[in-house]
py3Dmol code that shows the C-alpha trace and the ligand (Angstrom):
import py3Dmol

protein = """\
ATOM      1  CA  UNK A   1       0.000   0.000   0.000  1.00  0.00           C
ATOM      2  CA  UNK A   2       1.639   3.148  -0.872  1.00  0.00           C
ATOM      3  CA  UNK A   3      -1.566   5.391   0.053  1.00  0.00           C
ATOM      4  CA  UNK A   4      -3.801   4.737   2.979  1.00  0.00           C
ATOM      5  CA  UNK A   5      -7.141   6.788   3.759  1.00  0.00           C
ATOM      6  CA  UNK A   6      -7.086   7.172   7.678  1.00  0.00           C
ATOM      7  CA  UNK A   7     -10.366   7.958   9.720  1.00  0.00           C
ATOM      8  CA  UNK A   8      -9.574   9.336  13.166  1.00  0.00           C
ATOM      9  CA  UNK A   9     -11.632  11.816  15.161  1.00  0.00           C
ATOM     10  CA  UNK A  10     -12.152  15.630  14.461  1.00  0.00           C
ATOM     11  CA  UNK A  11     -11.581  15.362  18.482  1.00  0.00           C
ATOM     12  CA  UNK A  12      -8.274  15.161  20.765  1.00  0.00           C
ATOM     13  CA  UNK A  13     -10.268  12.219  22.855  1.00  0.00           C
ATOM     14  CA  UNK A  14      -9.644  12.458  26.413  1.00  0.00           C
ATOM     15  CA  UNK A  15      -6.566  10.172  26.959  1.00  0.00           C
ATOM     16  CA  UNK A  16      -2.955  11.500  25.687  1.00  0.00           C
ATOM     17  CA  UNK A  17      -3.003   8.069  24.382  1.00  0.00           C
ATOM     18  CA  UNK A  18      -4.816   8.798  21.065  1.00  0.00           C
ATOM     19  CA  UNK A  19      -2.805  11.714  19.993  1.00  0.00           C
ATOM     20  CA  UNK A  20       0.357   9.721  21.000  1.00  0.00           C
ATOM     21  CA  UNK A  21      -1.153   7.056  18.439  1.00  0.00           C
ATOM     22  CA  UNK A  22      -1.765   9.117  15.836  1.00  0.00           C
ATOM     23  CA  UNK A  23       1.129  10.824  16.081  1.00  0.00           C
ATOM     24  CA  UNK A  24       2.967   7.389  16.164  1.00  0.00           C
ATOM     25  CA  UNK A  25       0.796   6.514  13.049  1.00  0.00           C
ATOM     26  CA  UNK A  26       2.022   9.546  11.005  1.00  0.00           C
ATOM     27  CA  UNK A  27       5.372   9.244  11.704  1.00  0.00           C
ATOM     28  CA  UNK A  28       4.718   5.556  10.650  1.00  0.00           C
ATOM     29  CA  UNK A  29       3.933   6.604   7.427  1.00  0.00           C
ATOM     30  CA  UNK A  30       6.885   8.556   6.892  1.00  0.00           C
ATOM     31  CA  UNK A  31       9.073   5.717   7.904  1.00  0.00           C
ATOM     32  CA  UNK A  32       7.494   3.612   5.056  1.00  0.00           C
ATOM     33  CA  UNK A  33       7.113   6.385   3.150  1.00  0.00           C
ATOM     34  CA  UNK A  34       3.036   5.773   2.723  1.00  0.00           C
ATOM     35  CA  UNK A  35       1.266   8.810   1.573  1.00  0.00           C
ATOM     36  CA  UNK A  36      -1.820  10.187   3.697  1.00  0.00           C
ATOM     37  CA  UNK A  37      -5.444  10.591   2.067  1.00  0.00           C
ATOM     38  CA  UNK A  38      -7.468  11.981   5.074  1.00  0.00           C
ATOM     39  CA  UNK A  39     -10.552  14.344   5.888  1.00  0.00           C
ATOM     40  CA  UNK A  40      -8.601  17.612   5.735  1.00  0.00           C
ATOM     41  CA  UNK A  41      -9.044  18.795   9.094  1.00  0.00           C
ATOM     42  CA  UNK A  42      -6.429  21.450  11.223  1.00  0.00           C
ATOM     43  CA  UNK A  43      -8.397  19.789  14.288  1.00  0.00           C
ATOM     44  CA  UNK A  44      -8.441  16.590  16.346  1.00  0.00           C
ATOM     45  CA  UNK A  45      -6.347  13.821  15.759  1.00  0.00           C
ATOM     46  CA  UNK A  46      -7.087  14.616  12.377  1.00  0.00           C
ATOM     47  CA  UNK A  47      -4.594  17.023  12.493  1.00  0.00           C
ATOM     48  CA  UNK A  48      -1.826  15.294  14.644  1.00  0.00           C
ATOM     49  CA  UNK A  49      -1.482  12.485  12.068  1.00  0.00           C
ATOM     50  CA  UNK A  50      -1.538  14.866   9.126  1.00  0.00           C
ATOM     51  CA  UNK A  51       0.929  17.320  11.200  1.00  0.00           C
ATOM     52  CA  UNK A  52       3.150  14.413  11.872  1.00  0.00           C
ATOM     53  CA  UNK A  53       3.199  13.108   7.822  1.00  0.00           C
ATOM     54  CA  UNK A  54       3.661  16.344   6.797  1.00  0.00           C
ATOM     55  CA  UNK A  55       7.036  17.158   9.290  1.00  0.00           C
ATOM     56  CA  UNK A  56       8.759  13.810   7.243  1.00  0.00           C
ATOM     57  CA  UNK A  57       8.188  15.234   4.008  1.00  0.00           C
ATOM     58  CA  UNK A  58       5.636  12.804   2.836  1.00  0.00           C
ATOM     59  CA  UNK A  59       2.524  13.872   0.789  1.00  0.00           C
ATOM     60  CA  UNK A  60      -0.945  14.209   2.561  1.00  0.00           C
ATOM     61  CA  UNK A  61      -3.831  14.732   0.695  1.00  0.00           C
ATOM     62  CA  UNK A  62      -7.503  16.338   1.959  1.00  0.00           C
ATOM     63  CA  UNK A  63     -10.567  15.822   1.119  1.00  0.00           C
ATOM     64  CA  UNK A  64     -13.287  17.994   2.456  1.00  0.00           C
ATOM     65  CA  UNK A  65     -16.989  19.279   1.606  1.00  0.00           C
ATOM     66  CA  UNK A  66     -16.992  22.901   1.299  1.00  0.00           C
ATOM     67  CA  UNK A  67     -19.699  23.212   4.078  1.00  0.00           C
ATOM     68  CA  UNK A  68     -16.530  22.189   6.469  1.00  0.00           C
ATOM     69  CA  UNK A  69     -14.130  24.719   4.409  1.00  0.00           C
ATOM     70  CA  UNK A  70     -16.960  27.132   5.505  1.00  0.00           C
ATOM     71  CA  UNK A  71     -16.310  26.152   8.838  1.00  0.00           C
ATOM     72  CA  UNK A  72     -12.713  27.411   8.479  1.00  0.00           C
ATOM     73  CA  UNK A  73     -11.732  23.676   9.785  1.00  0.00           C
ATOM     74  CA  UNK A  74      -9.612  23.170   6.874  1.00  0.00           C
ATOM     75  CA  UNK A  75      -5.704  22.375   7.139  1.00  0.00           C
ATOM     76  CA  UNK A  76      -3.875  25.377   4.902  1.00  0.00           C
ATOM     77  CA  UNK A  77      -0.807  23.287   5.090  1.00  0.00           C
ATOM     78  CA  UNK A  78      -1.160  19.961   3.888  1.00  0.00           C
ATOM     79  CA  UNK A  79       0.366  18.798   0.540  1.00  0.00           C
ATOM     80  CA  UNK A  80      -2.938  19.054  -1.820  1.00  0.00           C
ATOM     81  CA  UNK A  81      -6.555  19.837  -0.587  1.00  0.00           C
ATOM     82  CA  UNK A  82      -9.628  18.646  -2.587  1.00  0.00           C
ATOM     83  CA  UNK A  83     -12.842  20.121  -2.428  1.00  0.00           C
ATOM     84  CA  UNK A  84     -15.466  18.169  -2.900  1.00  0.00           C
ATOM     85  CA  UNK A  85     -19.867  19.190  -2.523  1.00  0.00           C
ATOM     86  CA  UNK A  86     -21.057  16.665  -0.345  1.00  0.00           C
ATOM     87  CA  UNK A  87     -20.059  13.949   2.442  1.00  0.00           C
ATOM     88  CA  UNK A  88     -20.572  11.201   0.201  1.00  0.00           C
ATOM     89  CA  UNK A  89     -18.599  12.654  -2.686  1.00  0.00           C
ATOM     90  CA  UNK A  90     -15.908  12.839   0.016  1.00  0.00           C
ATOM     91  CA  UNK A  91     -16.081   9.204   0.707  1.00  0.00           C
ATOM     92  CA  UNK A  92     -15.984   7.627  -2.718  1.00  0.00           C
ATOM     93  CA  UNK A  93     -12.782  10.003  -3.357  1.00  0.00           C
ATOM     94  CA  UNK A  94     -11.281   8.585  -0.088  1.00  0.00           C
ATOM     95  CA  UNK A  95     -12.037   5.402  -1.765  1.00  0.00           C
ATOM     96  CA  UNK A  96     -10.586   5.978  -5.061  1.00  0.00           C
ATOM     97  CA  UNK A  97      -7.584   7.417  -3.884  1.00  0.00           C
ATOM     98  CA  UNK A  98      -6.397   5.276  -1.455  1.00  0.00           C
ATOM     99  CA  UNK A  99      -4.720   1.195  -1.005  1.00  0.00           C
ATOM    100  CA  UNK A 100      -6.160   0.684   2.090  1.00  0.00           C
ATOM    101  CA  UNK A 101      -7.840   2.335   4.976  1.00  0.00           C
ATOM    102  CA  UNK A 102      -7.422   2.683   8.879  1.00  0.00           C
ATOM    103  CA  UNK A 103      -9.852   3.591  11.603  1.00  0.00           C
ATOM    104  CA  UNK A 104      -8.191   4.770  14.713  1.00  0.00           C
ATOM    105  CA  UNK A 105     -10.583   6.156  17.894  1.00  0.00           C
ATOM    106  CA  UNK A 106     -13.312   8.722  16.548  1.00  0.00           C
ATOM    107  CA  UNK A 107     -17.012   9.638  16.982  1.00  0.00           C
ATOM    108  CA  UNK A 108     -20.100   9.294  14.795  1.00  0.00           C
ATOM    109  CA  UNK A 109     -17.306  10.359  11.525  1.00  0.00           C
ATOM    110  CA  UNK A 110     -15.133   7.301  12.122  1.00  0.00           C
ATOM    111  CA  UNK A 111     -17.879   4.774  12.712  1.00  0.00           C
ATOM    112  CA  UNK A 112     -19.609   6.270   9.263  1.00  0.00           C
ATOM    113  CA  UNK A 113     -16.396   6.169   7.492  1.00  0.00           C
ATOM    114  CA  UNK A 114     -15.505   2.652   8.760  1.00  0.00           C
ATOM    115  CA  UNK A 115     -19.013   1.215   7.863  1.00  0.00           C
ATOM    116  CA  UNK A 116     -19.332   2.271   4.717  1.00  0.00           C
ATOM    117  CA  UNK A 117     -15.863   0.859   3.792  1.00  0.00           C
ATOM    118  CA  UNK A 118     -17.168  -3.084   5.387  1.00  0.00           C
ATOM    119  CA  UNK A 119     -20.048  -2.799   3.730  1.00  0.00           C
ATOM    120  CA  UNK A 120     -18.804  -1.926   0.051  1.00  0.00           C
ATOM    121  CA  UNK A 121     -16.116  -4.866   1.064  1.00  0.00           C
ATOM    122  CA  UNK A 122     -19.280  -7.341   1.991  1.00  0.00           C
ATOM    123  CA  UNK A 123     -20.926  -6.470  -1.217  1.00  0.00           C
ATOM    124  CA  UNK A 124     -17.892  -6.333  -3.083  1.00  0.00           C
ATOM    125  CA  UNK A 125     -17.920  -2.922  -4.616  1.00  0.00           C
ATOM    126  CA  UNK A 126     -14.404  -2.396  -3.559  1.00  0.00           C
ATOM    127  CA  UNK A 127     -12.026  -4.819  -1.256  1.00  0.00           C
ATOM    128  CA  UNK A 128      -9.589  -2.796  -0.307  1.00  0.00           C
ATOM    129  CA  UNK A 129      -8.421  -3.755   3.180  1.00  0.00           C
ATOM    130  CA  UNK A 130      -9.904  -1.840   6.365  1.00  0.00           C
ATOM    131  CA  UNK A 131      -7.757  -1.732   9.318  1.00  0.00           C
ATOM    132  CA  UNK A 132      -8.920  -0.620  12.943  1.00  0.00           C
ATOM    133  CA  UNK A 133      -5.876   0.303  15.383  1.00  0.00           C
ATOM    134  CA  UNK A 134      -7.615  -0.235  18.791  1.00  0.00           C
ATOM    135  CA  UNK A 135      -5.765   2.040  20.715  1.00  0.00           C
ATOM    136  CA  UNK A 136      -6.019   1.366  24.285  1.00  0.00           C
ATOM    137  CA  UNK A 137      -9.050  -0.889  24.030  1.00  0.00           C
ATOM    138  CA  UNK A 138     -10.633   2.268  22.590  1.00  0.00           C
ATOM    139  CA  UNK A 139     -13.172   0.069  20.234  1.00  0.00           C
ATOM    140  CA  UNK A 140     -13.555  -3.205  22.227  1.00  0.00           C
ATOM    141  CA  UNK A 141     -17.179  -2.368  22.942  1.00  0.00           C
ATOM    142  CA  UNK A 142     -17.668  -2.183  19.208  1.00  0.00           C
ATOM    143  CA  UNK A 143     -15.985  -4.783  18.580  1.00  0.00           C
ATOM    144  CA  UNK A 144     -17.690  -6.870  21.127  1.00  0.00           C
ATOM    145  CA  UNK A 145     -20.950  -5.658  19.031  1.00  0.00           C
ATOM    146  CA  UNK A 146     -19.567  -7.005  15.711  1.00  0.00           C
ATOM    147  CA  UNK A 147     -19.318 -10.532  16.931  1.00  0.00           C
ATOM    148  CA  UNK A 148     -22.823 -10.134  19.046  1.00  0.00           C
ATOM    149  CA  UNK A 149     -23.714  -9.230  15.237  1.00  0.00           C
ATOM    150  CA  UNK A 150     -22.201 -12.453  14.167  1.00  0.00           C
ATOM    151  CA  UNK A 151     -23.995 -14.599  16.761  1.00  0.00           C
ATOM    152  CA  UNK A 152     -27.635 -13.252  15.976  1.00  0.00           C
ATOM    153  CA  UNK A 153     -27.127 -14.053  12.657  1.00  0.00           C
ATOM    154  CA  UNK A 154     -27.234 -10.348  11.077  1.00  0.00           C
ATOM    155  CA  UNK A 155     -23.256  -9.936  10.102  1.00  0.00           C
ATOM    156  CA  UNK A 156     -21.850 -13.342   8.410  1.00  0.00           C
ATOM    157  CA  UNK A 157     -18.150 -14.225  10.121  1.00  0.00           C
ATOM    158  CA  UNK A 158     -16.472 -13.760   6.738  1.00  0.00           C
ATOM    159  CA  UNK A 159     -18.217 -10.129   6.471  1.00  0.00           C
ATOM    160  CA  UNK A 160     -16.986  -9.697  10.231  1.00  0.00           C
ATOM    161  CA  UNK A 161     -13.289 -11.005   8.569  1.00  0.00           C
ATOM    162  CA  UNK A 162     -12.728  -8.518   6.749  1.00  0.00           C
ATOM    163  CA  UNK A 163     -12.132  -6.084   9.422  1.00  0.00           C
ATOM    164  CA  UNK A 164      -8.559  -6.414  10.483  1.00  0.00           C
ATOM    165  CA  UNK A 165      -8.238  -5.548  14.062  1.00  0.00           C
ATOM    166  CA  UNK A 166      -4.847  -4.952  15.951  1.00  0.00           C
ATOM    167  CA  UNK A 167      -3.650  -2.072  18.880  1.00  0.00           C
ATOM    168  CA  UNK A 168      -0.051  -2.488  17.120  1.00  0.00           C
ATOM    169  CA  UNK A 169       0.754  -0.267  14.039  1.00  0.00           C
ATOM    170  CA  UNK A 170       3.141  -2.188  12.314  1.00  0.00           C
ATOM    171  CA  UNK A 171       1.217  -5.789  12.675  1.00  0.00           C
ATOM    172  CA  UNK A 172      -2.058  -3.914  11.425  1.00  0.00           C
ATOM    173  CA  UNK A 173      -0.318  -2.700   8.201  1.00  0.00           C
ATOM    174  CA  UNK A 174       1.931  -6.266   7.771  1.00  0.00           C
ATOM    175  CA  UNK A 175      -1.823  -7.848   8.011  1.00  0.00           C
ATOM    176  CA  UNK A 176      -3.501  -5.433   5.813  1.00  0.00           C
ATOM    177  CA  UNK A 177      -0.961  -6.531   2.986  1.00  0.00           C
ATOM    178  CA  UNK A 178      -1.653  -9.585   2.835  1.00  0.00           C
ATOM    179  CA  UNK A 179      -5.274  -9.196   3.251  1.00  0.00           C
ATOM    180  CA  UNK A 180      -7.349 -11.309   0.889  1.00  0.00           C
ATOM    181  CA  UNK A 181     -11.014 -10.365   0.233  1.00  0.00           C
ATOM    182  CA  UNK A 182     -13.600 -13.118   1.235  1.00  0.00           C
ATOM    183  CA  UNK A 183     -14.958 -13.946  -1.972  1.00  0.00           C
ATOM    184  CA  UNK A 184     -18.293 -15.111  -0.623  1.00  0.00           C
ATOM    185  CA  UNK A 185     -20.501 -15.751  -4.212  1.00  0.00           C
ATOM    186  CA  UNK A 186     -23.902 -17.321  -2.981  1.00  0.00           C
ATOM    187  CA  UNK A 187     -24.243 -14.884   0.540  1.00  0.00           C
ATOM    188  CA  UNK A 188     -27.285 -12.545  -1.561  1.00  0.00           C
ATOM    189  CA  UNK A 189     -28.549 -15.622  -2.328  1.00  0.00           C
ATOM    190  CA  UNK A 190     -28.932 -17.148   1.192  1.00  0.00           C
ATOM    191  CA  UNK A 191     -30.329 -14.479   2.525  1.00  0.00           C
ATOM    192  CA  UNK A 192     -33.396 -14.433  -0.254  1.00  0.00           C
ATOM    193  CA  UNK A 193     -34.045 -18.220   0.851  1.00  0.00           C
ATOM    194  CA  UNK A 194     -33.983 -17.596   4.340  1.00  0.00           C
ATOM    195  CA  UNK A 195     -36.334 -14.563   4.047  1.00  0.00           C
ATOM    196  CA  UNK A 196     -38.524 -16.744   1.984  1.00  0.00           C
ATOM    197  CA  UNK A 197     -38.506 -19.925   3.414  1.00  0.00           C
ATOM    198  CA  UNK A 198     -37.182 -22.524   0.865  1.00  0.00           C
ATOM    199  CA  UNK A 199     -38.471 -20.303  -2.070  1.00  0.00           C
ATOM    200  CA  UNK A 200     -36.284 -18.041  -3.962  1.00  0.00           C
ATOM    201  CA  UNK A 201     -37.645 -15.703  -5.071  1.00  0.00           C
TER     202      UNK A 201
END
"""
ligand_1 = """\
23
AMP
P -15.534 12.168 14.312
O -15.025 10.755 14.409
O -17.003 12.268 14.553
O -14.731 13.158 15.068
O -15.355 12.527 12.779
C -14.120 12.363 12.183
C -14.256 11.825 10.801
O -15.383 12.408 10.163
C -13.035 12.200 9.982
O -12.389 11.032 9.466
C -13.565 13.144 8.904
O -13.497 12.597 7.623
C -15.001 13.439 9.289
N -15.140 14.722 10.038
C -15.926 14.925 11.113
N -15.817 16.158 11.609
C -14.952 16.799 10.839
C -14.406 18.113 10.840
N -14.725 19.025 11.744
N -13.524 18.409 9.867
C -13.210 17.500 8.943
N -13.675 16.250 8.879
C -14.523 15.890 9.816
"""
view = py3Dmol.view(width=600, height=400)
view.addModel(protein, "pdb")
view.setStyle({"model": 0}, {"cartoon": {"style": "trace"}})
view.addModel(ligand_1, "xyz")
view.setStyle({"model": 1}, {"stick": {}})
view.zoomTo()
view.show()
């Protein structure tokens, strides 16, 4: 992966432990030399991890809706910024642009962002791996949820596969390498028969 998208939040989070992770995670980057696609932001961990790239000399790209330019939350600093009209616009550029993504602890943005990438990966409309750096236990609850998911039958274990979980930076991007999407044909299928008895319809 030479470009990653990360989702972090537009917050510090209460623990120095976040912005010591994203900080760790940008300097990462320049170590391996992986370019940053991100939301844009001068705020939040947002801006550690693009502060951090940015120091090593390594491109970091933007992507933001103008309603947030409005906002004056944009970085003026970062390599190249892209404007784009809406939220979703911003995604599917994230998307384009980038080999791989990483969620690192966030609000309501990060959970959006991450979702969105599993479930274009479950229905195959990109697989392009999706890391989440659990920083300090930050997302065990959600994790814990996923495989609750699992077990009452409304997320299928490959789906909840293809989210590669580790709290260590280098092990999440060695694993997100080798990541191989779950080619899971017949899943559409199952769920038609089990909505309709034995019938498909
Ligand atoms: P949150 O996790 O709710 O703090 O939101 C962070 C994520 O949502 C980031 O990855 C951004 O893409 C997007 N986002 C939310 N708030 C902002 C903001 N003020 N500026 C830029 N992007 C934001």
């Amino acid at each position: 992966m030479r470009r990653i998208c990360v989702f972090c939040g537009s917050s510090m989070g209460s623990k120095s432990e976040y912005k010591e992770a994203a900080k760790s995670l940008g300097d990462y980057f320049v170590e391996k030399q992986i370019e940053l696609v991100y939301g844009g932001a001068d705020v939040g961990l947002m801006k550690v991890i693009a502060d951090a790239v940015l120091a090593g000399g390594i491109k970091v790209t933007g992507i933001m809706p103008h309603l947030l330019i409005d906002k004056e939350v944009d970085h003026k600093g970062i390599s190249e910024m892209i404007t784009v009209d809406t939220m979703a616009e911003r995604k599917e550029l994230m998307a384009e642009l980038s080999d791989g993504f990483i969620a690192m602890p966030g609000g309501f943005g990060t959970l959006d962002e991450l979702s969105e990438v599993l479930t274009y990966n479950q229905l195959r409309i990109s697989d392009k791996p999706m890391g989440l750096l659990n920083t300090g236990g930050y997302f065990d609850n959600l994790i814990k949820f996923i495989e609750d998911g699992v077990e009452a039958g409304f997320i299928r274990m490959e789906h909840r596969e293809n989210l590669i979980i580790d709290s260590d930076i280098h092990r999440l991007v060695v694993r997100m390498n080798a990541y191989e999407p779950i080619v899971m044909k017949k899943w559409i299928e199952d769920i038609k028969v089990e909505s309709n008895g034995s019938k498909k319809k």
